[in-house]
C-alpha positions, -999 to +999 in steps of 0.1 A: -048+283-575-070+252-576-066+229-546-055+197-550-071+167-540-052+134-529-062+105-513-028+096-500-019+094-466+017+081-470+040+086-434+009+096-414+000+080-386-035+073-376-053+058-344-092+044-352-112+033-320-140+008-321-121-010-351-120-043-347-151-045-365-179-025-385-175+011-399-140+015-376-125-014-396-136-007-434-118+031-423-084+014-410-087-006-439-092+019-464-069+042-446-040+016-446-047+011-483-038+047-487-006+045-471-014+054-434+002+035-406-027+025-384-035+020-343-063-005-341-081+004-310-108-017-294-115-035-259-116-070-279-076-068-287-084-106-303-101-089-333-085-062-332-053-079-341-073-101-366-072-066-381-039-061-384-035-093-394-055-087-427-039-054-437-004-069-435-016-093-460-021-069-480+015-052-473+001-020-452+012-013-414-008-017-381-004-023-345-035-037-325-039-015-295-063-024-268-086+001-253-113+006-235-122+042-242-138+053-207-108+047-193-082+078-195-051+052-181-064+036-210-064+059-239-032+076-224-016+043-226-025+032-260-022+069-279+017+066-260+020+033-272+012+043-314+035+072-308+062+049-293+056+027-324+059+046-354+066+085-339+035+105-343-005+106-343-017+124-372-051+112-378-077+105-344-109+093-357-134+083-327-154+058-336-164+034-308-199+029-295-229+006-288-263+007-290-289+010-260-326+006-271-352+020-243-374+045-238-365+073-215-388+059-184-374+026-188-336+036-194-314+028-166-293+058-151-263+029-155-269+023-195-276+062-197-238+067-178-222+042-201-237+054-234-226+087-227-190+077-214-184+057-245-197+077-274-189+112-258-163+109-230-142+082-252-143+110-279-131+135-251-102+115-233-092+101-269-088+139-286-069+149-250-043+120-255-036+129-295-032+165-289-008+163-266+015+149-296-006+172-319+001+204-306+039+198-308+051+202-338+017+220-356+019+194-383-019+193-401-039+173-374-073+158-384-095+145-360-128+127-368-156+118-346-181+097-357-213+113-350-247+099-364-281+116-383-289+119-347-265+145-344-291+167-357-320+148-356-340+129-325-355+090-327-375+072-298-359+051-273-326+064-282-323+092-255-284+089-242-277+081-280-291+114-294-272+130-266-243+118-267-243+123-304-254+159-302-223+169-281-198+155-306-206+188-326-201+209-301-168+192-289-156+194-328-166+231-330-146+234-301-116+220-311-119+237-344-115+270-326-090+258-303-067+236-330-068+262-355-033+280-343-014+245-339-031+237-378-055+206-360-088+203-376-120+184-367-151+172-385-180+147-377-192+124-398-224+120-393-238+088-415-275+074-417-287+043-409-252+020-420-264-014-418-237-032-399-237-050-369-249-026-343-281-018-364-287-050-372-293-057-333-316-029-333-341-043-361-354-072-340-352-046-308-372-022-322-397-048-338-403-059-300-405-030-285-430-013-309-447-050-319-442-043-352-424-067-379-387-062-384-395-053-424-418-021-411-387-011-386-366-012-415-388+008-445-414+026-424-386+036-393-349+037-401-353+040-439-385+061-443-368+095-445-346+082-471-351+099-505-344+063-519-347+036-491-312+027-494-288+021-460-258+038-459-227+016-468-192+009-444-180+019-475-198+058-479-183+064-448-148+049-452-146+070-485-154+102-464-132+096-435-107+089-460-112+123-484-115+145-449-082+130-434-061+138-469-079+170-479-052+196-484-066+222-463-085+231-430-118+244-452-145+218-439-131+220-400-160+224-376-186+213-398-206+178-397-208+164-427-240+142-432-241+109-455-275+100-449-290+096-486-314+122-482-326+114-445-314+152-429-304+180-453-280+207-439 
């Protein structure tokens, strides 16, 4: 029998980190359009509930949560305090991060410590905290981290980055071994260059570091493995997160799935 595709997410229950703003927000968004009850998670709780704001006008259902994601009190709080809400977690999708620009002899061991505790720990202490409401009733579980290109792929000056975004696949192959008999899966996204606030930071950073004009960082750098020179869109990625989280079955778990147009070809 055929399996049938939905995009509804009616009575589930999800929890986005780093969504206040960029890719994390056009996911709740999109998510909350398809029915889901959503956590906004993010250390500015002003935006985040900006957020919610904006998809109540529109007559979906969210609760600003503020977290910082290094911190397990943190996390543990604000996972207990979506479940307290509205009864469940459903959907995890890790999101939060920043960018660091520097080349490995000038990276600081601090910056180094705090891309890694953001972008790999924050998906660690974030997956702990869901699973323990997860795992008890073995309801379908989806979590998503939001890897990067550089998940399989390396770029200068981006050393705790590239790490941190390698080790997202191996936690998500991970859980997809462990989550299988309590029916959680886990995927990473792993999009190209999406041109949102983050990389637009990195354009004139880039240009400096290498003295080169922000135009050559954009067609001859980030772009230049593109088969079409196009960015990435909030939306390609929102779209993805959002066909992973209502696919019917646990098929694509442990896999990264790469939205790059063209840049890295599994």
């Amino acid at each position: 029998m055929a399996t049938q595709l939905t995009q509804d997410l009616t009575g589930q229950v999800a929890l986005v980190t780093g969504s206040a703003s960029g890719i994390g927000r056009d996911i709740a968004e999109t998510y909350a359009k398809a029915g889901a009850t959503v956590g906004i998670a993010d250390i500015n709780i002003e935006a985040a509930q900006k957020v919610v704001d904006a998809i109540e006008s529109q007559g979906g259902k969210a609760l600003a949560i503020e977290m910082d994601v290094t911190s397990e009190d943190a996390v543990n709080a604000g996972v207990q305090k979506l479940v307290d809400s509205f009864g469940s977690i459903d959907i995890l999708v890790s999101n939060a991060g920043i960018q660091i620009i520097d080349p490995i002899n000038k990276m600081s061991y601090d910056n180094w410590k705090k891309m890694l505790a953001i972008h790999l720990d924050g998906a660690f202490l974030t997956t702990k905290a869901a699973l323990q409401h997860m795992y008890q009733n073995d309801k379908v579980g989806t979590v998503i981290y939001m890897g990067s290109v550089h998940s399989h792929e390396a770029s200068m000056y981006k050393a705790p980055y590239v790490t941190a975004k390698h080790g997202l696949l191996g936690l998500c192959r991970v859980l997809a071994k462990e989550g299988a008999e309590h029916n959680v899966r886990a995927h990473v996204i792993c999009p190209g260059f999406v041109k949102t606030p983050l990389v637009e930071k990195q354009i004139p950073e880039q240009a400096a570091e290498k003295g080169i004009s922000e135009e050559a960082v954009v067609n001859d750098i980030m772009l230049v493995n593109t088969v079409d020179k196009e960015f990435t869109t909030v939306d390609d990625i929102a779209q993805l997160a959002l066909f992973l989280a209502a696919f019917p079955s646990n098929v694509f778990t442990g896999q990264s799935i790469v939205a790059s147009h063209g840049w890295f070809m599994n």
